[in-house]
N, C-alpha and C positions, 0 to 999 in steps of 0.2 A: 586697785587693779593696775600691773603695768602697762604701760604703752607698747602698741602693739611693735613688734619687731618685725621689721618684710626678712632681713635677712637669716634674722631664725629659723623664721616658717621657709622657707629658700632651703633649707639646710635640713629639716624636719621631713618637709613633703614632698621637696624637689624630686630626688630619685625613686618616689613612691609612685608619684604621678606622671612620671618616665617610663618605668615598666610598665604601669598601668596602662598606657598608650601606644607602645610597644606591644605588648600582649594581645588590644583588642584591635591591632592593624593587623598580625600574623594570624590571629584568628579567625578575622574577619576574610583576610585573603582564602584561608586552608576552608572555611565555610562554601564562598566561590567556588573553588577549586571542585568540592568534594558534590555540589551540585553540577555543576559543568558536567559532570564525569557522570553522576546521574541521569543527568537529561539524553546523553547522548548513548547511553546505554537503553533507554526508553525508546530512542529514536528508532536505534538498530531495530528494537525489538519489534518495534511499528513495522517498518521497512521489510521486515522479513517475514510478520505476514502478511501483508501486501504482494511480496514475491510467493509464496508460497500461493495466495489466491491467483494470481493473475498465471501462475503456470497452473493451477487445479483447470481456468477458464479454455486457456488455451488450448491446454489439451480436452479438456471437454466439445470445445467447439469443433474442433480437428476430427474427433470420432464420428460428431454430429457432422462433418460434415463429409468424410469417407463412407458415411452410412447414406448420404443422401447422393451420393452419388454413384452408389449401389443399387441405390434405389429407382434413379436416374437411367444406369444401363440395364437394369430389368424392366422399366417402363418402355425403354425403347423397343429390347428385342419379344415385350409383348405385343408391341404394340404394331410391328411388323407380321406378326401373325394374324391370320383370319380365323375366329371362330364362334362359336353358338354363342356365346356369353361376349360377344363386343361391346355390348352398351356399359357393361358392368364393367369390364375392362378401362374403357371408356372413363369412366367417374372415379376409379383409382387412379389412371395415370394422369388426369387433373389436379387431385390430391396431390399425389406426389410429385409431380413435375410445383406446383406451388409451396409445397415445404422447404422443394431444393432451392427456389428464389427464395425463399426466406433463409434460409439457412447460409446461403451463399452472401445476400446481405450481412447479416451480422457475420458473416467470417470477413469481410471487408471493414467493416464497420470501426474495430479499434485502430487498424492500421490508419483510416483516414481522422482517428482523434487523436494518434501519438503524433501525427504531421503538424496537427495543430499546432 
């Protein structure tokens, strides 16, 4: 068997194992890349519905809370009236005078968590 030669095998497998190293640093980079690009297309996608929920709440809360304050000036100007049915009167506009604190609550309620 001959003796082994470094500079043969130098000559043999040098620029084998050059591209080969070459190849899996461009790949490995365009692999990166091609995640990066992934994720933050996932992100968008998160983000957007999040945006989408958070404007469905918004405006949901805004109805909810134009409706309780509807609800609010028909309690009042019942409630300035005199008549046979006051008691009954009475126990609705407690109802609804407490929906509108609640409702008036949570329409506060995020603005004092985005402060956070």
């Amino acid at each position: 068997m001959p003796p082994f030669d470094i500079t043969r095998f130098a000559l043999l497998w040098g620029p084998g194992i050059l591209v080969l190293v070459v190849f899996s640093y461009g790949f490995s980079r365009l692999a990166l890349h091609w995640i990066d690009k992934s994720m933050e297309v996932k992100r968008q996608q998160t983000q957007s519905g999040f945006d989408v929920a958070r404007t469905y709440l918004e405006q949901f809360v805004s109805a909810q809370k134009s409706q309780a304050d509807a609800f609010s000036r028909l309690a009042t100007a019942v409630e300035r009236r005199d008549s046979e049915d006051s008691f009954e009167h009475q126990e609705m506009l407690i109802a609804i005078k407490a929906m509108h604190r609640d409702i008036e609550r949570l329409a506060r309620r995020p603005e004092s968590a985005v402060s956070r």
